[in-house]
DOLUM-314361 format. One line per field, with one value per residue (C-alpha): residue in one letter; x, y, z; residue number from 1. Coordinates in pm, 1 decimal, m for minus. Layout:
N
res = [A	...]
u = [X	...]
v = [Y	...]
w = [Z	...]
n = [NUM	...]
***
This chain:
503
res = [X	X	X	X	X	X	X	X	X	X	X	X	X	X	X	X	X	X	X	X	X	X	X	X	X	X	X	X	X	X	X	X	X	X	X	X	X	X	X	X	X	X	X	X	X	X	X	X	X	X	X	X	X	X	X	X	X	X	X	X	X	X	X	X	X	X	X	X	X	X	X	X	X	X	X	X	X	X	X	X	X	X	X	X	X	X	X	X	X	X	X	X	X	X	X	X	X	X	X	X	X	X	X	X	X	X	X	X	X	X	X	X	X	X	X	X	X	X	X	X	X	X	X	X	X	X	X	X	X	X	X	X	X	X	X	X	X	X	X	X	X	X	X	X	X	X	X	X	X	X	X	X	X	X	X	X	X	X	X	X	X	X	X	X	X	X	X	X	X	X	X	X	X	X	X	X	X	X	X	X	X	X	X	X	X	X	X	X	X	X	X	X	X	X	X	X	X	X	X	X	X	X	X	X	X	X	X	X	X	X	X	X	X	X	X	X	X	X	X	X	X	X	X	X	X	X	X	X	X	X	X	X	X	X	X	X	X	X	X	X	X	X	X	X	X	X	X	X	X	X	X	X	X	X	X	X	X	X	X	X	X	X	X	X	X	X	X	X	X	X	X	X	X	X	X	X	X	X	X	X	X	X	X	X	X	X	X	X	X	X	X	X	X	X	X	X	X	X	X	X	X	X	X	X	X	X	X	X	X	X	X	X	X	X	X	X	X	X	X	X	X	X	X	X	X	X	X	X	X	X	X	X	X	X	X	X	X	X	X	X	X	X	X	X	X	X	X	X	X	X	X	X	X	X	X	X	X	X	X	X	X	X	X	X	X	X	X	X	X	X	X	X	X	X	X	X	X	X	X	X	X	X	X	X	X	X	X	X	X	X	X	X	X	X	X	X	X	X	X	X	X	X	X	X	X	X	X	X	X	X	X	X	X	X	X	X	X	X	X	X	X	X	X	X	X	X	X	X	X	X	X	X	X	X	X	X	X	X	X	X	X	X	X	X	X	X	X	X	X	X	X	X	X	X	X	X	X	X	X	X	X	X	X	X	X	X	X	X	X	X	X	X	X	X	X	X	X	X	X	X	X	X	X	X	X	X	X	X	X	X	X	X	X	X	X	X	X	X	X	X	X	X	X]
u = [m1553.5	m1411.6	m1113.0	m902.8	m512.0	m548.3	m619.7	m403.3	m127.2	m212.4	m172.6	109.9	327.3	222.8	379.6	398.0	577.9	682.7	605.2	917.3	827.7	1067.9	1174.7	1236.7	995.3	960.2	626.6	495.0	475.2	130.8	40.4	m137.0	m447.6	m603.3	m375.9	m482.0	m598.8	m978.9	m900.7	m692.0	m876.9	m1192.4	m986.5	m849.8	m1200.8	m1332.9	m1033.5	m1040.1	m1423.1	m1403.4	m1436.4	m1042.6	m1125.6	m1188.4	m982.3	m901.9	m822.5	m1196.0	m1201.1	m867.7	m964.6	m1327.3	m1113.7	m893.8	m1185.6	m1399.7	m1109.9	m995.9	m631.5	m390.9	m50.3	255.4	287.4	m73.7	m53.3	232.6	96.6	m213.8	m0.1	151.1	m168.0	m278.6	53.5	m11.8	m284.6	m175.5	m370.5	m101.8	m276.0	m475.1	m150.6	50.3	m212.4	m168.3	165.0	164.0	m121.8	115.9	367.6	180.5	m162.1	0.2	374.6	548.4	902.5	965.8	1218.2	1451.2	1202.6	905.9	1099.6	1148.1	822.6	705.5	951.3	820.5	430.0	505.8	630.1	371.7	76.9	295.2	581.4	954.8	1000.8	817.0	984.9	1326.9	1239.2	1153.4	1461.1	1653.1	1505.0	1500.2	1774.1	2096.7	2166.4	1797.7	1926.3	2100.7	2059.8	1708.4	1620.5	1885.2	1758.5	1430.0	1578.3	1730.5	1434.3	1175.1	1442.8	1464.0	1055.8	1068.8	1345.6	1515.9	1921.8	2148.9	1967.4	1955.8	2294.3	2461.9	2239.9	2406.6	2755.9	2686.7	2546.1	2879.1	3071.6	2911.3	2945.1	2577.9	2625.8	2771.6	2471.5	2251.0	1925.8	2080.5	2266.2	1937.9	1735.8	1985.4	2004.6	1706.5	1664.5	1972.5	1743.5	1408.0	1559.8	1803.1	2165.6	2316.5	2669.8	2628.8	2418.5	2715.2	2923.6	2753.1	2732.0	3093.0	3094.3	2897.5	3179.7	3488.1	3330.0	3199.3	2813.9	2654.6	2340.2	2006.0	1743.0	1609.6	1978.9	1906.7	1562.7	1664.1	1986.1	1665.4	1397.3	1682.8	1781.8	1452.5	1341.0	1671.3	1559.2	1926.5	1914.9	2282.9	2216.3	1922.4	2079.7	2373.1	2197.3	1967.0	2264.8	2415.2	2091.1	2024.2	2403.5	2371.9	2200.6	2092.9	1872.1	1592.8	1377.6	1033.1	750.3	799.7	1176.5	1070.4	793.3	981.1	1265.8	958.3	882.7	1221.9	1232.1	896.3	1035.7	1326.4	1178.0	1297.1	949.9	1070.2	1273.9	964.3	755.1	1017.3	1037.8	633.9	594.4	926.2	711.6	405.0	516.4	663.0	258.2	214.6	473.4	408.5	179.7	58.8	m42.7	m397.4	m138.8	60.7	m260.3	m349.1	m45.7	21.4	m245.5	m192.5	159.6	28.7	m220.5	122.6	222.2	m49.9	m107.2	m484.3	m511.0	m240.0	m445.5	m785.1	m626.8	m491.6	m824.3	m964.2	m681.0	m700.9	m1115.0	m1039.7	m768.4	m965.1	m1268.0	m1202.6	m1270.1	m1277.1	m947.4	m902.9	m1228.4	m1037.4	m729.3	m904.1	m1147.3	m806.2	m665.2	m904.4	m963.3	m634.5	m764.7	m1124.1	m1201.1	m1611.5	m1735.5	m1557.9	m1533.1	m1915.0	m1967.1	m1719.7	m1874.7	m2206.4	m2036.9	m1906.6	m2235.9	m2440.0	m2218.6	m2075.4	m2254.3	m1955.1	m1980.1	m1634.8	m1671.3	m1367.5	m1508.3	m1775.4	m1541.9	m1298.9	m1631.3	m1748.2	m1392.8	m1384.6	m1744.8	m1666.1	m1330.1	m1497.7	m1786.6	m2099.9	m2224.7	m2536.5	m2390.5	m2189.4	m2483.9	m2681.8	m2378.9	m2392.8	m2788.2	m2671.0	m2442.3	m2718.0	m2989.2	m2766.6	m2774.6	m2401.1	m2248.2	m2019.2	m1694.2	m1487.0	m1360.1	m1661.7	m1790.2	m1424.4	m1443.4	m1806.8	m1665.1	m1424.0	m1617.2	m1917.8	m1595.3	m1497.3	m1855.3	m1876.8	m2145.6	m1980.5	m2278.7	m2254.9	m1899.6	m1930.4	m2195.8	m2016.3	m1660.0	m1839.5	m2003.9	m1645.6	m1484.7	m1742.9	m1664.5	m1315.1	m1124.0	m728.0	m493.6	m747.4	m706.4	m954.4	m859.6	m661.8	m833.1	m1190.9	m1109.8	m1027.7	m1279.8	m1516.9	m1265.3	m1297.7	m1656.8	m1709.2	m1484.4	m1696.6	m2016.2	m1889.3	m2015.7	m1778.4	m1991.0	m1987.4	m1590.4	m1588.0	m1741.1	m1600.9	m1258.0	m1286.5	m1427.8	m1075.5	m879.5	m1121.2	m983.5	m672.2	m649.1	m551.7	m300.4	m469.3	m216.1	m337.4	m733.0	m677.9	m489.7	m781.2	m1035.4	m840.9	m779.8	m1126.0	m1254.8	m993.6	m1163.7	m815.7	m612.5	m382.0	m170.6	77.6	107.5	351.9	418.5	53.5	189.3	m35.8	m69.7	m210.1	m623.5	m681.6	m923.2	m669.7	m585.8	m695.0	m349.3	m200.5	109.6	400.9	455.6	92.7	153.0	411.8	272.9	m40.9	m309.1]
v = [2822.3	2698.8	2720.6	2445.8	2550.5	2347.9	1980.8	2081.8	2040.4	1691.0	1597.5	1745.6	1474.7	1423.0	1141.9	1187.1	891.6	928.1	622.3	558.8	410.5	86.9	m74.4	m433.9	m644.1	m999.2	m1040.4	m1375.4	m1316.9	m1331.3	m1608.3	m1581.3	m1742.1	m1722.3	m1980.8	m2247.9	m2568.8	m2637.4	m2859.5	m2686.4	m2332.0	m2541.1	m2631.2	m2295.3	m2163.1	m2381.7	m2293.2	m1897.9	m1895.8	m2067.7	m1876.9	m1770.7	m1860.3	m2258.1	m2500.8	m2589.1	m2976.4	m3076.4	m2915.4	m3085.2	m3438.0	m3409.4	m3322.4	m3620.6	m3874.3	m3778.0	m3920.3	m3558.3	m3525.9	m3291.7	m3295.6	m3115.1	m2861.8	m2730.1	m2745.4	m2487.9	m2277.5	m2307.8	m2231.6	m1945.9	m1778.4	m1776.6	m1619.4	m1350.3	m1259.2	m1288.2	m1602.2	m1713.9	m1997.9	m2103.5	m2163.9	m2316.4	m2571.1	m2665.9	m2700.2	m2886.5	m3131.0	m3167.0	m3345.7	m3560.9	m3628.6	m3672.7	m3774.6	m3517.9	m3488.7	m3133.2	m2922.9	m2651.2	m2416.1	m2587.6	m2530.4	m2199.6	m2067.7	m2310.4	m2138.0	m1786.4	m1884.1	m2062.5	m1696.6	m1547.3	m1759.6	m1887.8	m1678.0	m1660.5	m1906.8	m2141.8	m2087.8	m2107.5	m2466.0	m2577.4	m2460.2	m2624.4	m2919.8	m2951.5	m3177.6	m3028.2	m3111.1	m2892.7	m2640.9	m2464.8	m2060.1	m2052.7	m2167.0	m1975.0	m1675.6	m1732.7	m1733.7	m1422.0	m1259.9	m1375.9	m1260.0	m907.5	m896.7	m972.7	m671.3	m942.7	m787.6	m1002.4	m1320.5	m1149.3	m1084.4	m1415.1	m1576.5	m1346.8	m1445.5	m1819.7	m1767.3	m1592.4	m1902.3	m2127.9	m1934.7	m1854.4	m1469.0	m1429.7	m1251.1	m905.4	m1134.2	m1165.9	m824.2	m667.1	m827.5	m698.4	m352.0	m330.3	m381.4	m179.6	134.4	40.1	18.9	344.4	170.3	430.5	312.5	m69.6	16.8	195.6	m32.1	m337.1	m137.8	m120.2	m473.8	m541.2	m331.4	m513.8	m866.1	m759.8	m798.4	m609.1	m358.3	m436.3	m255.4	m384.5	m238.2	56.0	77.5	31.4	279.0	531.8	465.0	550.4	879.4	981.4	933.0	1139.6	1437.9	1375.2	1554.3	1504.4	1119.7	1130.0	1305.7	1029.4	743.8	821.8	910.3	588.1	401.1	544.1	465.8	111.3	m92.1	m379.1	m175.4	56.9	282.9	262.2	460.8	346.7	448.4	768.2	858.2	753.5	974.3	1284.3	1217.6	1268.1	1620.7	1690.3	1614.9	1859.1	2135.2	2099.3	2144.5	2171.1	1825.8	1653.0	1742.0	1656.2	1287.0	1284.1	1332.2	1089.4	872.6	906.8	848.7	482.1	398.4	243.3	m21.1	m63.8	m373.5	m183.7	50.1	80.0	147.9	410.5	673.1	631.4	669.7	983.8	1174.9	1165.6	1289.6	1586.1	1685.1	1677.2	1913.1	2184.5	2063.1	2022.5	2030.6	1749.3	1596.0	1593.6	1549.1	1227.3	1096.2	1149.7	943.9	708.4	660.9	676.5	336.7	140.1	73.4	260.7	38.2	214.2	232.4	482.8	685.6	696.6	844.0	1150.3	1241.8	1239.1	1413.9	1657.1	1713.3	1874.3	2140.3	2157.0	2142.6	2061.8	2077.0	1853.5	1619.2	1580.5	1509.6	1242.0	1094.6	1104.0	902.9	677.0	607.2	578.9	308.4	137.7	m168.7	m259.3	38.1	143.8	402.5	587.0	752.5	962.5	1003.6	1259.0	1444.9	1444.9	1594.1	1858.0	1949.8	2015.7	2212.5	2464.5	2483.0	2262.7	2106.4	2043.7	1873.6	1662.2	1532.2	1486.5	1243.1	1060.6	1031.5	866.7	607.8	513.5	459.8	244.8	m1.7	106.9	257.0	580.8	484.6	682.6	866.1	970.5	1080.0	1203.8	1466.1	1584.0	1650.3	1885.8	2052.4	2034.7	2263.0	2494.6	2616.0	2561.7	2336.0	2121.4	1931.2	1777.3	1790.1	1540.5	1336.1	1263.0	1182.8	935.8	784.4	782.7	596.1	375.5	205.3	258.2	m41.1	m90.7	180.0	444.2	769.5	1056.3	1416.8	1567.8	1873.0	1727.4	1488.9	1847.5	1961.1	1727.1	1736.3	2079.5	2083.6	1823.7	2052.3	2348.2	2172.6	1972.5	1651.4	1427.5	1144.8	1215.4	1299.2	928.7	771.2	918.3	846.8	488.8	458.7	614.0	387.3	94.6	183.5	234.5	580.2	712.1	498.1	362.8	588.4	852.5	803.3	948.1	1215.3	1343.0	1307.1	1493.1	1789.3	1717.4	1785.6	2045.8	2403.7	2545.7	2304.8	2395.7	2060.9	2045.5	1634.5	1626.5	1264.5	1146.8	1054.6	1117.8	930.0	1155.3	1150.5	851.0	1124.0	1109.7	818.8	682.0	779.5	579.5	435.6	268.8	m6.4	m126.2	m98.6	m333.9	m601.8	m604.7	m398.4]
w = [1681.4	2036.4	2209.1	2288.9	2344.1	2646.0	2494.0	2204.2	2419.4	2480.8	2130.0	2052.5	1886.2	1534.5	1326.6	973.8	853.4	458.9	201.0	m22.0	m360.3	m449.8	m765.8	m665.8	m642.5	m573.3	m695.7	m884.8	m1270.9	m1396.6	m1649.0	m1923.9	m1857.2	m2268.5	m2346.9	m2060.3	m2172.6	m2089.7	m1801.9	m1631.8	m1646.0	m1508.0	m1183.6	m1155.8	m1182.8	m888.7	m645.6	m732.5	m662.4	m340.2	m4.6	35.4	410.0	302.0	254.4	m98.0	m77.6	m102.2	m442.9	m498.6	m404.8	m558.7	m932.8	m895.3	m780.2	m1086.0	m1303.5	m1395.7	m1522.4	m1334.3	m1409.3	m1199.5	m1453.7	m1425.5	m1052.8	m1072.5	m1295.1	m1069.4	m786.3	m938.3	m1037.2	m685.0	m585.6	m832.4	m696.2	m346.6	m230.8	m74.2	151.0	m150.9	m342.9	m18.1	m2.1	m359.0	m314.9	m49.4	m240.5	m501.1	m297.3	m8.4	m276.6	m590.9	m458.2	m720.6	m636.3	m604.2	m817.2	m651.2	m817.1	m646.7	m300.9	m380.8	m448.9	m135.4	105.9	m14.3	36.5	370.2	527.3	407.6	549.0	886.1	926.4	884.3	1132.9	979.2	673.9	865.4	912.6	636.1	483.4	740.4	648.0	285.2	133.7	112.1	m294.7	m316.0	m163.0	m492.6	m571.1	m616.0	m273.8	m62.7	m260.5	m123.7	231.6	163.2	10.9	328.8	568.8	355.5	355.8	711.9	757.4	973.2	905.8	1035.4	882.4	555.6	577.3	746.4	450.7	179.1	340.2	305.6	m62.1	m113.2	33.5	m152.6	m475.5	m540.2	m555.2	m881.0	m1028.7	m929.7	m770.2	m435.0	m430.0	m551.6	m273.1	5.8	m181.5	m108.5	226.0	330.3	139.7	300.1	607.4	614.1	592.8	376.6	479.2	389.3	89.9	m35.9	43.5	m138.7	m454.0	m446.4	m363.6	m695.4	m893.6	m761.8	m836.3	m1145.5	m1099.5	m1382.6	m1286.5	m1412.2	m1430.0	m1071.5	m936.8	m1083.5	m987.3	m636.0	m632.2	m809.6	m534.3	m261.1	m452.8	m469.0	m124.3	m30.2	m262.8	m389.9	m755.4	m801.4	m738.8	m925.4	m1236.2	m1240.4	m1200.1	m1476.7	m1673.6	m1618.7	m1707.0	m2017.7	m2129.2	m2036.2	m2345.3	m2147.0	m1913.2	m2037.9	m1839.7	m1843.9	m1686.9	m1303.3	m1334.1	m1520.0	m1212.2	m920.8	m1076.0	m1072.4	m778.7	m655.1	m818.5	m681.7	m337.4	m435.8	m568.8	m916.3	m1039.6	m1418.3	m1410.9	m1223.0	m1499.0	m1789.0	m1631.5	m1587.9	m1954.7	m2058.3	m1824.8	m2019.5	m2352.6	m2204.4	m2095.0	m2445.1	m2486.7	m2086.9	m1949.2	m1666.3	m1858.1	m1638.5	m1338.6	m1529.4	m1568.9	m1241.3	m1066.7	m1319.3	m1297.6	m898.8	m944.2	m1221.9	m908.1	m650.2	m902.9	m955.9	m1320.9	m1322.1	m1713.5	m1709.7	m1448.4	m1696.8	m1978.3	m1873.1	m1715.7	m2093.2	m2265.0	m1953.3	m2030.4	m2417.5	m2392.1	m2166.0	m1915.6	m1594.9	m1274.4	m913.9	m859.8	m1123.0	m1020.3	m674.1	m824.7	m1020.4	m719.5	m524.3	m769.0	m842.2	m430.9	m401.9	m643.0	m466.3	m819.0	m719.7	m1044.1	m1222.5	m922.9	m918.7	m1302.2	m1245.1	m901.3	m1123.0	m1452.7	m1167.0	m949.0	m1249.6	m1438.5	m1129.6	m956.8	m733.4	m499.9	m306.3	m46.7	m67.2	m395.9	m199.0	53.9	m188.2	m236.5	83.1	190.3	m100.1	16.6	366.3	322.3	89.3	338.6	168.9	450.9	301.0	m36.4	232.7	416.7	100.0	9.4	326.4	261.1	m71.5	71.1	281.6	12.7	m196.3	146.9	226.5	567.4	588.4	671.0	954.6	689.5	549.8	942.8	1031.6	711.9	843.7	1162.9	1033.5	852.7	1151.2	1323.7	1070.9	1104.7	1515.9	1496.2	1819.5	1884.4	1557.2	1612.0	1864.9	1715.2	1420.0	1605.7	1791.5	1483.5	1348.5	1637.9	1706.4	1352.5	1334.5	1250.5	1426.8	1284.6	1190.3	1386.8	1383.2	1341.5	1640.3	1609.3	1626.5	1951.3	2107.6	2021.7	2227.3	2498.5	2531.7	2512.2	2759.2	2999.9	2900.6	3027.9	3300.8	3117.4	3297.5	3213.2	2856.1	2853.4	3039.1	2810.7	2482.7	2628.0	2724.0	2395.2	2222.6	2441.5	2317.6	1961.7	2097.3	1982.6	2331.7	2550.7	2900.1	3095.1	2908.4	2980.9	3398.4	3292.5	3028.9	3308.5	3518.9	3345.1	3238.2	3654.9	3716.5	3613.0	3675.6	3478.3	3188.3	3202.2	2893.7	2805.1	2616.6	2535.4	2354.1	1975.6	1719.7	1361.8	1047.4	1037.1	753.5	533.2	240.1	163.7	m188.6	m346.7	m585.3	m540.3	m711.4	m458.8	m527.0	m917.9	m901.4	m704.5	m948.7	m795.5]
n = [1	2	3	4	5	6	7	8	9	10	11	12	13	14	15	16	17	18	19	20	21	22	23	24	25	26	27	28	29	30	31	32	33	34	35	36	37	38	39	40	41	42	43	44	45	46	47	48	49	50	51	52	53	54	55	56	57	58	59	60	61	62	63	64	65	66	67	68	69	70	71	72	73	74	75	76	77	78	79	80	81	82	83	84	85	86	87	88	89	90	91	92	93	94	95	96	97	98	99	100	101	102	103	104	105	106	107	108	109	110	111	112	113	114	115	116	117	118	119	120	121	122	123	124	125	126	127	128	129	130	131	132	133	134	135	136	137	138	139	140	141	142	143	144	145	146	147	148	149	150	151	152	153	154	155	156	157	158	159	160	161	162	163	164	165	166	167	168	169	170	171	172	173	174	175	176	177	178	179	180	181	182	183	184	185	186	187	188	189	190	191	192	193	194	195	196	197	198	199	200	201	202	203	204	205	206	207	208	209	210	211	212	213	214	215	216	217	218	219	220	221	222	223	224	225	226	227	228	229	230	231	232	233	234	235	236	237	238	239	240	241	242	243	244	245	246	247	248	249	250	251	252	253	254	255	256	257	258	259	260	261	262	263	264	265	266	267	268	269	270	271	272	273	274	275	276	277	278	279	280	281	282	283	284	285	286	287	288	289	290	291	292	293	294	295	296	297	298	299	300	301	302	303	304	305	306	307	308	309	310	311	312	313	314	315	316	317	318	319	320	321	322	323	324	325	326	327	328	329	330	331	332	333	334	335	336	337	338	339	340	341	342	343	344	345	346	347	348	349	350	351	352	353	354	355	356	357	358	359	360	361	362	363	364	365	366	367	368	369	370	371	372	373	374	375	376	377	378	379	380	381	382	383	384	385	386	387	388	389	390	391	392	393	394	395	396	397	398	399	400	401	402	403	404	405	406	407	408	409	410	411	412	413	414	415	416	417	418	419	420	421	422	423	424	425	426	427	428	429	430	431	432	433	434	435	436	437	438	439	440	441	442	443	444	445	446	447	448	449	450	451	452	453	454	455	456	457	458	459	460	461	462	463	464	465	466	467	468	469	470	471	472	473	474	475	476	477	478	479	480	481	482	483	484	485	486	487	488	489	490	491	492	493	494	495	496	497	498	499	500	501	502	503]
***
């Protein structure tokens, strides 16, 4: 394998920003569709099955003008089914159809929700304004909590808080919603200080905790590795009647061990959480987010022997074939990890990716370079494209072995259809730097570097001073300021955050 000390150096700033799991969520209820009247499911039908890129007011106007009823209360639950499910422009046009179409005079709930979906789809701004000019008898708890939840989403501070003071003013924050919301925010965004110091706010004023305060003081615990916090919190919880844990509570309080060390309490609270997944209505969420956190853990048998109760309860779609191959990668458990990939490709029309990815990567680790290409010759005879991912992972592996011509082919494969964000393996780009230097290829170094600054992998100011070292035979230049995001090879985790919103 080659050297390359000297273009290590130039990456030597690697970010490895954590992902904190959070309790609160502001996410629309889902309805329950089975007990829709026949009208109103055949309008919901047409506007879900339209191009999410298309206007919806054609299919609007069509319904009305063929004499079909539609009344305000199944354009909200319309508009809150399209929330759900996060088509958010979908459901802001409804909204807005429901007041200039059909003149309905909105409710402060209507507002509410219509503040919320106008951030989303145009921005807090936007939203700002249309606050400022709603009607000031509207503008009652619901809607200022809907401020203060855009401003908290949008981790604007000050606005969040100037917006809690006036909902204090005016008497609005008499109950745990608005507290919660700003709890939240303090913890997301690393205000230990104030989040203390709201909590004790809450206390003095009498707010009760629910279990979204509790979720919230949890989440920050946990992402602290705090185990006294963690023990009294869950202590409190479980004396407090009106509040009972369920699974999330019980994993994000594992995960918080796991991040400790307290191996023995993380799996305590992984089992409390599993014996919640029952009475749970996520419960498809709950085994896949488990059996990831087993895997963290070292517990393969855990790991399988969830997969088997999660295939016994209920039809597995990919999002659960993409936890266990994740799971079972961090074991390089191959065998296992193929039937699976086999059960999956055989049964599964709908074909994601990411699933041959986790073999691919498992293949090229333990050094099966052929399996690995016989994957990517796969992909490509079910009329799909390896991802950067998928190219990234053979590079590696192309490196382990000092195969650098392939290195470099399949690095350049991976850029070339890298989308914004994604960032190759520091080790491979080296790699080809190196090799480039080795063969005084400065047209090839040229051209593989303008096309990392294309993908904005490399900075422009950064591109010269590659070359450079690149033409200088004597050059051992240290460059020390390149940052450096984690290659994107590992991630089809589960995670709580996407649990909660309905994923």
């Amino acid at each position: 394998m080659m050297k390359y000390s000297h273009f290590s150096s130039l990456f030597n700033t690697l970010r490895n920003a954590p992902r904190h799991v959070s309790l609160y969520s502001t996410a629309a209820p889902k309805s329950h569709r089975k007990f829709w009247k026949g009208s109103l499911n055949g309008l919901y039908r047409q506007i879900s099955r339209s191009d999410p890129k298309a206007s919806v007011l054609p299919i609007l106007d069509r319904w009305v003008q063929n004499s079909r009823t539609v009344d305000k209360d199944d354009l909200v639950t319309i508009i809150k089914e399209l929330r759900y499910y996060k088509d958010y422009s979908q459901a802001l046009e409804v909204s807005m159809w429901m007041s200039d179409k059909r003149y309905v005079e909105l409710l402060p709930s209507d507002i509410a929700i219509r503040l919320d979906l106008i951030a989303k789809v145009h921005g807090i701004e936007q939203a700002e304004n249309y606050f400022n000019n709603t009607p000031q008898q509207l503008k009652v708890l619901e809607v200022y909590s809907a401020l203060l939840n855009c401003y908290a989403h949008a981790k604007q501070l000050e606005k969040a808080e100037a917006t809690m003071q006036k909902m204090r003013d005016l008497g609005f924050s008499r109950t745990s919603l608005s507290y919660n919301v700003l709890l939240n925010l303090y913890y997301k965004t690393g205000h230990r200080a104030k989040f203390d110091s709201l909590m004790s706010e809450m206390e003095e004023n009498g707010i009760g905790f629910d279990r979204f305060t509790y979720g919230i003081r949890l989440s920050a615990a946990a992402a602290a590795s705090d185990l006294e916090g963690i023990d009294k919190i869950l202590a409190e919880w479980e004396s407090d009647p009106k509040s009972l844990l369920d699974w999330i509570n019980c994993a994000v309080a594992a995960n918080g061990y796991t991040k400790a060390g307290a191996v023995d309490k993380a799996l305590a609270m992984l089992k409390r959480s599993e014996e919640q997944i029952p009475s749970s209505k996520r419960q498809r969420g709950a085994y896949q987010y488990l059996m990831t956190q087993y895997a963290v853990l070292g517990k393969k048998d855990d790991t399988l022997r969830l997969w088997k109760c999660y295939k016994e309860q209920m039809k597995v779609y990919n999002r659960g074939y993409i936890c266990i191959m994740t799971s079972l990668s961090k074991f390089d458990d191959i065998e296992n990890a193929e039937k699976i990939f086999e059960e999956w490709e055989s049964e599964h029309a709908n074909y994601d990716i990411r699933i041959p990815n986790t073999l691919i990567g498992a293949y090229t680790r333990n050094g099966f370079l052929d399996k690995a290409e016989a994957i990517m010759i796969r992909i490509r005879l079910k009329d799909e494209k390896p991802n950067p991912t998928a190219w990234n992972y053979l590079a590696k592996g192309y490196l382990d072995h000092g195969q650098i011509e392939k290195v470099l082919e399949s690095a350049t494969k991976a850029v070339s259809a890298a989308q914004p964000g994604w960032m190759p393996d520091k080790d491979v780009v080296v790699a080809c730097l190196e090799y480039f230097k080795s063969k005084a290829d400065l047209e090839g170094a040229e051209e593989f570097i303008k096309l990392l600054g294309d993908k904005n992998i490399i900075p422009v100011n950064m591109q010269e001073r590659l070359l450079n070292h690149i033409k200088n035979e004597n050059s051992t230049a240290v460059i020390g300021e390149m940052e450096w995001d984690c290659p994107n090879g590992d991630e089809e985790t589960s995670e709580l955050t996407d649990v909660e919103s309905g994923q």
